[in-house]
C-alpha positions as CSV (number, residue, x, y, z in Angstrom):
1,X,21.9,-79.2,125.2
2,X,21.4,-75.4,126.5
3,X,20.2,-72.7,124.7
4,X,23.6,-71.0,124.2
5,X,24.9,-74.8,122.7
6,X,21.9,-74.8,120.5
7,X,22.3,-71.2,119.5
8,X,25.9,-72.2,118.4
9,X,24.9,-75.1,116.8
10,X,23.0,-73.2,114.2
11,X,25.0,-70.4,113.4
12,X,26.2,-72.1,110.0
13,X,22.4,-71.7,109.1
14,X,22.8,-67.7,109.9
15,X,25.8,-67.9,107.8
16,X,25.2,-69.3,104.1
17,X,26.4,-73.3,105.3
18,X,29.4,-71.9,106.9
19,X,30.7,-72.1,110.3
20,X,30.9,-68.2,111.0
21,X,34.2,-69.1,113.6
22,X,36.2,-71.5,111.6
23,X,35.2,-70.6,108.1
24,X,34.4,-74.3,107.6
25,X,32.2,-74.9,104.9
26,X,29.1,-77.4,107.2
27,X,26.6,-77.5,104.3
28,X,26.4,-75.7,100.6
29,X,24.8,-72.0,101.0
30,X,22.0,-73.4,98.5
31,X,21.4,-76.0,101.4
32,X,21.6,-74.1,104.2
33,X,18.6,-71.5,102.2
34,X,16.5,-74.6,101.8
35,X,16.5,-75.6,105.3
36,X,15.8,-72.3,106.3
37,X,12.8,-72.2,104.1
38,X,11.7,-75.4,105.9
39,X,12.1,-74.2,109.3
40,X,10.4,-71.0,108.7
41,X,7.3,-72.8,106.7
42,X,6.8,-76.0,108.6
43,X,9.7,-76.3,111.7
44,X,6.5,-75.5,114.2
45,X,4.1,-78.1,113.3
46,X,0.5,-76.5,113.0
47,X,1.8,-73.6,114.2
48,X,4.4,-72.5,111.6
49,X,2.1,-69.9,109.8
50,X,1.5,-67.8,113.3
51,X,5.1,-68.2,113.9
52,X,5.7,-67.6,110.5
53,X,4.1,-64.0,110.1
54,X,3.8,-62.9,114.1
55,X,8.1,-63.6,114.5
56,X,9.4,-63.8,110.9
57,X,12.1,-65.8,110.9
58,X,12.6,-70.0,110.2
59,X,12.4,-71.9,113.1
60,X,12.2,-75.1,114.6
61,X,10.3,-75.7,117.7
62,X,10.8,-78.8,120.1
63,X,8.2,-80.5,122.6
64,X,10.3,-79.9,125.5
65,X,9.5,-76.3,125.1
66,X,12.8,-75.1,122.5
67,X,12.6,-73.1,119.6
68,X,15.7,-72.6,117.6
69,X,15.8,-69.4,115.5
70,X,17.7,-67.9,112.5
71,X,17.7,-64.4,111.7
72,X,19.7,-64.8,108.1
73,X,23.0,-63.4,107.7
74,X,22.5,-62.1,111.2
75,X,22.7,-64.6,114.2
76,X,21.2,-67.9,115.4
77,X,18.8,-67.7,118.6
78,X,17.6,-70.3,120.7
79,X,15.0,-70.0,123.3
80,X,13.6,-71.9,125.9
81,X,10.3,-72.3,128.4
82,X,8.0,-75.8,128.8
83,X,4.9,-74.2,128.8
84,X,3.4,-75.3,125.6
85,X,0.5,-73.5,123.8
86,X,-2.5,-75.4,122.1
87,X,0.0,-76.7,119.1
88,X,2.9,-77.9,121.1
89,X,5.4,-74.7,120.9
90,X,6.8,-73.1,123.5
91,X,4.6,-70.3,124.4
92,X,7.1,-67.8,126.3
93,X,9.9,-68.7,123.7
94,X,7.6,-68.0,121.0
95,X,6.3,-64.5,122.4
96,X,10.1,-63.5,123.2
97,X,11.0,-64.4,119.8
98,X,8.1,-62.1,118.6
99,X,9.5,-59.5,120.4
100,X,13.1,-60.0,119.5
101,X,12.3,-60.0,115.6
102,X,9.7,-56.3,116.4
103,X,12.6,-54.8,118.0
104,X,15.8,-55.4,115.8
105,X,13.9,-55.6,112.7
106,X,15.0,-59.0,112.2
107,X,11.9,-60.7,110.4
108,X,12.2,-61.7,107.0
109,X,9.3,-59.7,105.9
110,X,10.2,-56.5,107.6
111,X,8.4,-54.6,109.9
């Protein structure tokens, strides 16, 4: 899967449960909020509290060096590089992600 087929992938979870294209309903909006809350509290394993407060958005990170993103009624992001840090996350991904969330003000939390 590439980035750009993962980043479509997600974008019902950007969208409430609901395929932004088609308008097809892929999980209930109450759903789609809970497994944002999961990503963004425990998608990146011992890391999901930096990744929680330095990006600021749920996300679910992958061993081969992916992290898949959500910015919540905004757009679904995927990212990849295989150099891992200490906890098994993409590092690059992770600091791109950091720096896509500072700039469009994207994080849940704000600035």
């Amino acid at each position: 899967m590439t980035c750009e087929q993962l980043a479509r992938a997600g974008l019902f979870l950007a969208a409430r449960g609901a395929n932004p294209v088609t308008g097809h309903s892929v999980v209930s909006p109450k759903r789609a909020r809970r497994i944002n809350a999961l990503m963004l509290t425990c998608g990146h394993y011992d890391g999901s509290g930096d990744f929680a407060y330095h990006v600021g958005l749920p996300g679910k990170s992958g061993v081969g060096g992916g992290i898949f993103a959500v910015a919540p009624g905004i757009a679904s992001i995927a990212v990849w590089s295989p150099g891992l840090n200490k906890v098994g996350n993409s590092l690059l991904g992770a600091v791109a992600l950091e720096m896509l969330a500072a700039r469009t003000g994207w994080s849940v939390f704000g600035d």
